[in-house]
C-alpha positions as CSV (number, residue, x, y, z in Angstrom):
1,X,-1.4,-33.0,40.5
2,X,-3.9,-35.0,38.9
3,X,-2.8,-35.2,35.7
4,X,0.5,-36.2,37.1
5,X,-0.9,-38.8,39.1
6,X,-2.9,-40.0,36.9
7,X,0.2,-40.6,34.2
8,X,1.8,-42.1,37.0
9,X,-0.6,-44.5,37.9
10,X,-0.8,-45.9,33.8
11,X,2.7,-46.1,34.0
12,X,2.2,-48.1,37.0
13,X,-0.5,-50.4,35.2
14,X,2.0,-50.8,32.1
15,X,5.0,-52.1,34.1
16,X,2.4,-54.4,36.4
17,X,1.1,-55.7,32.8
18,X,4.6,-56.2,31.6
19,X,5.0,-58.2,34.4
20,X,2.4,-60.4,34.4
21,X,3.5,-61.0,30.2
22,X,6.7,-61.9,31.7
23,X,5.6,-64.7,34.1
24,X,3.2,-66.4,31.7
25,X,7.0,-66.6,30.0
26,X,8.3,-68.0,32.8
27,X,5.8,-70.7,33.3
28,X,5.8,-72.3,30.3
29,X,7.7,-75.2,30.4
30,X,11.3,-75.7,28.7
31,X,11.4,-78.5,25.6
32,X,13.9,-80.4,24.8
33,X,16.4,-80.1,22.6
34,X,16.7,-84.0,21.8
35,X,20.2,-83.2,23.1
36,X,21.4,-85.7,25.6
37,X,24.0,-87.7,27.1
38,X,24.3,-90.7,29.8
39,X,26.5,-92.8,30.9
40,X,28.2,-94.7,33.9
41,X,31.5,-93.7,35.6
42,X,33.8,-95.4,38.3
43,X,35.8,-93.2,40.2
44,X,38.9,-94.8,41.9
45,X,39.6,-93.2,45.4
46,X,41.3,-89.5,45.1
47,X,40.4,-89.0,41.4
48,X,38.3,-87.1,38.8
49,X,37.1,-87.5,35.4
50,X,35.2,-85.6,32.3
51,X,31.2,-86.4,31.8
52,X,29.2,-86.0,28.8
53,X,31.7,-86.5,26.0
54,X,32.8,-82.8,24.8
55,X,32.1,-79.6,26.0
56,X,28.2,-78.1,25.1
57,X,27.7,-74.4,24.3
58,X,25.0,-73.1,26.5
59,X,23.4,-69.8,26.9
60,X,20.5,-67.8,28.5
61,X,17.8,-69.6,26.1
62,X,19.7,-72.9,26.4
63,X,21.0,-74.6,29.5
64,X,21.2,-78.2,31.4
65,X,19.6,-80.1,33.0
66,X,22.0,-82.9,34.8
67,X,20.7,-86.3,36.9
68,X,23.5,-87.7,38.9
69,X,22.8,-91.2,40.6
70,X,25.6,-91.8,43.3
71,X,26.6,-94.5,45.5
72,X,28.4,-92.4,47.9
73,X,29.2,-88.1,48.3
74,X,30.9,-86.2,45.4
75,X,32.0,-83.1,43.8
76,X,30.3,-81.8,40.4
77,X,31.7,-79.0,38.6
78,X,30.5,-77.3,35.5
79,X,33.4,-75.3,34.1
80,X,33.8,-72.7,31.4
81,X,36.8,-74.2,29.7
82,X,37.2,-76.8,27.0
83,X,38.0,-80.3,27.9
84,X,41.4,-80.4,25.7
85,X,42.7,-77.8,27.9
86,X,41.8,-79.4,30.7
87,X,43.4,-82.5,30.0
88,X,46.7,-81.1,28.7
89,X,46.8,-78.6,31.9
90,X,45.9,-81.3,34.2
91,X,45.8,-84.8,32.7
92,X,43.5,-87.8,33.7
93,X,42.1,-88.5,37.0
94,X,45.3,-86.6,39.1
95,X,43.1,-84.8,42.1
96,X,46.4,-83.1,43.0
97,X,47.3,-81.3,39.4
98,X,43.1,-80.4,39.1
99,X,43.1,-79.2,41.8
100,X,46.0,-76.7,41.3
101,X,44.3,-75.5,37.7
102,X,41.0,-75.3,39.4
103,X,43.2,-72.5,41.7
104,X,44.5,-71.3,38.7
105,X,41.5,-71.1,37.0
106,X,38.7,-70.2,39.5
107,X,36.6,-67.3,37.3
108,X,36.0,-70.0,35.2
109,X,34.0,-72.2,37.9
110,X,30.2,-71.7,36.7
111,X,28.6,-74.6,39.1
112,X,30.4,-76.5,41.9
113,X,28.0,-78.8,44.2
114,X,28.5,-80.8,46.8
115,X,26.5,-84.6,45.5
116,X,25.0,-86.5,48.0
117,X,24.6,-90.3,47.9
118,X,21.8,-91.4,46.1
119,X,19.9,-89.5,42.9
120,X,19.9,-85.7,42.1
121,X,19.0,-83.5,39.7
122,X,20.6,-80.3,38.6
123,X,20.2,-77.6,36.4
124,X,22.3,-74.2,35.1
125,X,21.5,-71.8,33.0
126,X,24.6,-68.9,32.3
127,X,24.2,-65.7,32.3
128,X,25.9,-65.5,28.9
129,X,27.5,-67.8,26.2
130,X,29.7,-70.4,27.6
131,X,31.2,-73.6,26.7
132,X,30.7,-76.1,29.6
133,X,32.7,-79.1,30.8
134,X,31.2,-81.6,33.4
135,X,33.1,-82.8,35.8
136,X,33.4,-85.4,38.6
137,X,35.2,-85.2,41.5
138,X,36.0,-88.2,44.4
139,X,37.6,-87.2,47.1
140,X,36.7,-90.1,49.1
141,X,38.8,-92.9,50.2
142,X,36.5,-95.7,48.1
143,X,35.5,-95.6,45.0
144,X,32.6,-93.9,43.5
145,X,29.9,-95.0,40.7
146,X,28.5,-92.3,38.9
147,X,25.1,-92.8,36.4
148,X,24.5,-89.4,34.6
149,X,22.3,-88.1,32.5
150,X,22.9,-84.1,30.6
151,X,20.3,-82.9,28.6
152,X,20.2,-79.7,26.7
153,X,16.9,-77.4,27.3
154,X,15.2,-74.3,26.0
155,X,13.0,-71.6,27.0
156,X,11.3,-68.9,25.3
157,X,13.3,-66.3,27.1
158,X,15.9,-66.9,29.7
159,X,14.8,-67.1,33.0
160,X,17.9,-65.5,34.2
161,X,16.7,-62.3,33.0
162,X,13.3,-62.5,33.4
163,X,12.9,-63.0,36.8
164,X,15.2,-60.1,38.2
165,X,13.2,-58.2,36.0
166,X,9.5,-59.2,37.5
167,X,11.2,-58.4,40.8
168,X,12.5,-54.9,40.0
169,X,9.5,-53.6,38.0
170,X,6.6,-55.6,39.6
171,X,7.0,-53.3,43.0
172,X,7.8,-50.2,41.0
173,X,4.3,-50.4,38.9
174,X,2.0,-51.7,42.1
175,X,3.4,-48.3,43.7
176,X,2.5,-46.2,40.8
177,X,-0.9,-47.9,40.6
178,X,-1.6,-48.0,44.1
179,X,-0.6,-44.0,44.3
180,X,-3.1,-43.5,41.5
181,X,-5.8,-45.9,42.9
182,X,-5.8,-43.9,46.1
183,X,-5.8,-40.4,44.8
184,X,-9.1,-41.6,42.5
185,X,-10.6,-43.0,45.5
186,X,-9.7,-39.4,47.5
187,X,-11.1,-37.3,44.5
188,X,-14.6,-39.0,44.5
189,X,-15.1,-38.8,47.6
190,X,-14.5,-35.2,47.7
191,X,-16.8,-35.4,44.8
192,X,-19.8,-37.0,46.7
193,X,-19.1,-34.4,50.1
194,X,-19.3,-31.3,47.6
């Protein structure tokens, strides 16, 4: 029993170590690529329209980061699809035809956020290789103006992965430990009363 426990409880400190590793990896900042695009967009009432020039190929090590500056509420999508297909399936600025290939095409949605008025930041990272497309949507009445930034980012490792990780193994290892810990603990003092 106490050689079992006691195998347990390094395993235990092993995956608890492995976890710490991986959080010093999740701290450490992300650099920038030197990647970026900005730019101002009007949107007339009931319209859309393609951001940041063509679409970027991201992955877990490299993802977004998008600033939106808005003079009233919108709709910002990231999608997996290239922006030629988008604009032969659905054109310029018609809400009605994106709005049917959006339907048609809804595995492909990888963000969709509701922008308030005023300035907000974003950021995505996919869970695998993807070529995103930034888009704007107006639903409104008015007219919209949009100032955006998109910048490209990378990490060490992605924290995608690394997180669910910390979260699965960091309880499994403090149980291990702890079970160890306490049989020690029970052994000396068996040791002292004999």
């Amino acid at each position: 029993m106490k050689r079992i426990s006691t195998v347990l409880g390094r395993i235990g400190t092993v995956l608890l170590a492995l976890c710490l590793a991986l959080a010093i990896l999740v701290l450490i900042p992300p650099a920038n690529l030197g990647i970026s695009t900005s730019g101002a967009s009007q949107l007339n009432s009931e319209t859309f329209t393609l951001i940041g020039g063509s679409s970027l190929s991201l992955n877990p090590q490299i993802f977004v980061k998008v600033s939106l500056d808005v003079n009233t509420t919108i709709e910002f999508y990231i999608i997996n699809i290239l922006q030629q297909e988008i604009i032969e399936e659905a054109g310029f600025y018609n809400l009605t035809k994106f709005d049917n290939f959006m339907q048609d095409n809804a595995d492909k949605i990888l963000l969709n956020e509701e922008v308030s008025k005023g300035s907000t930041t974003l950021e995505f990272t996919p869970n695998g290789l993807v070529n995103a497309t930034f888009i704007i949507v107006n639903r409104n009445v008015h007219a919209a103006s949009v100032n955006y930034k998109i910048e490209l980012l990378t990490s060490i490792a992605p924290k995608v992965r690394i997180i669910p990780t910390i979260t699965y193994l960091g309880p499994i290892g403090a149980v291990l430990t702890g079970q160890w810990v306490f049989v020690e603990i029970k052994n000396r003092k068996r040791e002292k009363l004999a």
